[in-house]
Phi, psi and omega in degrees: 000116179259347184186119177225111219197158201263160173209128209246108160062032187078332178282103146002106178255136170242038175239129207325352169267339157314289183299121212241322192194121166228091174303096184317312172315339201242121169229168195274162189287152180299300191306349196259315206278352183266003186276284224292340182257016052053251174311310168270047200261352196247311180325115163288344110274111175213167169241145202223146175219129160266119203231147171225131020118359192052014170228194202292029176261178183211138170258180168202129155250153154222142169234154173274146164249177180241127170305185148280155170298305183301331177308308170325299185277309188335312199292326181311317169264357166275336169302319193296307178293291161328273202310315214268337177290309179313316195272356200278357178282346186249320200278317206276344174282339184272007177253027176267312142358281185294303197318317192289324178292291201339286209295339173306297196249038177261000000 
């Protein structure tokens, strides 16, 4: 097995919660990873494995999988967080603003 990984939307995941089994020595070919994000571009989760034959050919199989739930809501909140960070450089001077008028004229 040279490389067994979750694939998000055709893209490759490399991150270490992802990655099930990886030969640090071996990377995949550009034509293959641009078929495989190609093809799988609409699948939200699949797992895709390269496996080789023991002389220089290599298959890659993917199947789609179904997240997990807890996996499912993780993601639903780092989308969540990321956005509520990004924006938090805008929303918080402006309700320390509104607090500040209310209060002059409560």
């Amino acid at each position: 097995m040279l490389l067994e990984t979750c694939m998000r939307y055709g893209q490759i995941c490399y991150d270490e919660w992802d990655v099930e089994n990886c030969n640090q020595r071996w990377q995949s070919p550009e034509k293959v990873m641009r078929d495989l994000g190609r093809d799988w571009k609409s699948i939200p989760v699949a797992k895709a494995q390269f496996i080789t034959s023991g002389t220089d050919e290599v298959y890659c199989k993917v199947f789609e999988v179904k997240p997990h739930k807890e996996e499912f809501l993780y993601r639903i909140y780092q989308g969540c967080e990321s956005w509520v960070l990004d924006k938090a450089y805008f929303f918080v001077p402006l309700y320390w603003i509104y607090v500040t008028i209310k209060s002059r004229y409560v």
